[in-house]
C-alpha positions, 0 to 999 in steps of 0.5 A: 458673516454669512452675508459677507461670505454670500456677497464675496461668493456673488462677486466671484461669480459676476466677476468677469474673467481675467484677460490674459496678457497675450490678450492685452499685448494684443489690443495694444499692439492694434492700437500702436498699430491703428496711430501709426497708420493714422500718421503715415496717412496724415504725415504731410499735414505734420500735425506732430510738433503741434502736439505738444501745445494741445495733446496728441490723445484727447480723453473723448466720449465715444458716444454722445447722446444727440437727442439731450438737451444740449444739442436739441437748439439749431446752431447758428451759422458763422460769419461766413467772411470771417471764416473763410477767405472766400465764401463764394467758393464751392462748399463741402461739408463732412457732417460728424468730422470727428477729429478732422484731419481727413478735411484738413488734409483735403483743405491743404491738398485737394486741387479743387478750389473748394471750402471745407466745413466740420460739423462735429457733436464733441467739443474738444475735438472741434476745438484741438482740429480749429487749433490746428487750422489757425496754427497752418494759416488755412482759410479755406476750412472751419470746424463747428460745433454742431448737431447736424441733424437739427442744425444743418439747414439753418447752418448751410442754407446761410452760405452765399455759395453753392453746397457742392458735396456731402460726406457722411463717412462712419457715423456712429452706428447707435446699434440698439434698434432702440437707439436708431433715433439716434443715427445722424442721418434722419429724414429732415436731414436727408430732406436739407441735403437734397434741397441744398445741394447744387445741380451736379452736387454729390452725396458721399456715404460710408460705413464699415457697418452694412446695417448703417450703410444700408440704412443711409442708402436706403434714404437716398435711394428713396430720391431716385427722380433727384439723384443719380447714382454717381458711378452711372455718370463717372466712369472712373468710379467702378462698383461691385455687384451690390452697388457699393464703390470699390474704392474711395473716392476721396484720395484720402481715408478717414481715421475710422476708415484706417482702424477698420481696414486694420481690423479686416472690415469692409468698407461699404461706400454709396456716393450719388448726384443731383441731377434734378431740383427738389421739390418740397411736394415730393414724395419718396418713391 
């Protein structure tokens, strides 16, 4: 008896305290307001009458641990004729494309003549975003399954075409110092990049965490003799005093980027270029 009054005394104590309902409502009028931004957004891809066949709300791990077993092997690369229609075209690759539709709305609308491709960790996003892709008919855009961070050289260095642009846009955060292993963008995956892009290719990063953008930054800043920061060469790219883009440049936000903006958060963007070949004997500055 003692013991079970003891333990129901704990349990009220740990017990954490209630949310009020105004509380709830409030979290779920951000969510109801966070979907309806995402599809206005997207409204010309209309994605909608294919929820039915796959689900509009996949039930998805926020966080995957890319250091366990199952992503540690590189993933090999596709058969490039069988996935786009030309595989000679320039390629753009956005690594942790989450749900995909920022690049199914870039592969439908973007005027460039360009390839697009996914490299996304969670299984049932890249399977729900190649659905969408076979239903629109578009041959110009894939999704892999994939751990960029160990699979991206032996994935891009395959593809007969030029690499011409790189994304890294709101990667998890792994905000534990312990964690920061974790981050998506580590030294040989910087290193890929730089040697795989083409001359005059660009680097896209962002982040609404400045501790994550300026990490990312730093790694690039790192190649100064490789890359130019891109708004010294494109005017129309204007800047604040920090350095980070005013706006973005893609015409197009991603998911993330749209519930972060709702939220009032600032979105902290760094975009360079290549302007210099990569030697392997270089050393970051």
């Amino acid at each position: 008896m003692a013991w079970t009054a003891a333990a129901s005394l704990c349990c009220r104590l740990v017990r954490a305290p209630p949310v009020s309902r105004r509380a709830r409502r409030r979290t779920l009028c951000s969510a109801a307001r966070s979907t309806d931004a995402v599809d206005r957004e997207y409204a010309d891809l209309n994605l909608r009458p294919l929820y039915p066949n796959r689900g509009h709300h996949l039930r998805i791990r926020q966080h995957v641990n890319p250091l366990s077993a199952l992503f540690v092997e590189p993933t090999e690369p596709p058969e490039w004729t069988e996935v786009f229609q030309d595989p000679l075209l320039p390629l753009m690759v956005d690594i942790g494309c989450g749900s995909g539709r920022f690049l199914v709305w870039l592969a439908k609308n973007s005027g460039e003549r360009r390839n697009y491709l996914g490299l996304e960790i969670r299984q049932k996003l890249v399977e729900r975003t190649q659905f969408w892709v076979t239903e629109l008919g578009l041959r110009n855009v894939y999704f892999m399954l994939a751990n960029a961070t160990v699979s991206f050289e032996q994935i891009v260095s395959s593809y007969p075409g030029p690499l011409s642009l790189v994304s890294i846009l709101c990667p998890d955060p792994h905000f534990k110092k312990r964690h920061h292993k974790r981050r998506v963008l580590q030294t040989p995956l910087v290193d890929s990049i730089t040697k795989n892009l083409c001359l005059g290719g660009r680097v896209l990063v962002q982040s609404d965490v400045l501790d994550v953008a300026a990490d990312m930054r730093g790694r690039f800043d790192g190649y100064s003799d490789v890359f130019e920061n891109a708004d010294r060469i494109d005017k129309d790219l204007q800047c604040d005093n920090e350095g980070w883009l005013l706006d973005n440049p893609m015409g197009i936000r991603t998911e993330r980027e749209i519930h972060a903006e709702l939220e009032g958060a600032t979105i902290y963007r760094r975009m360079y270029q290549k302007t210099r070949r990569f030697s392997p004997d270089y050393s970051i500055s």
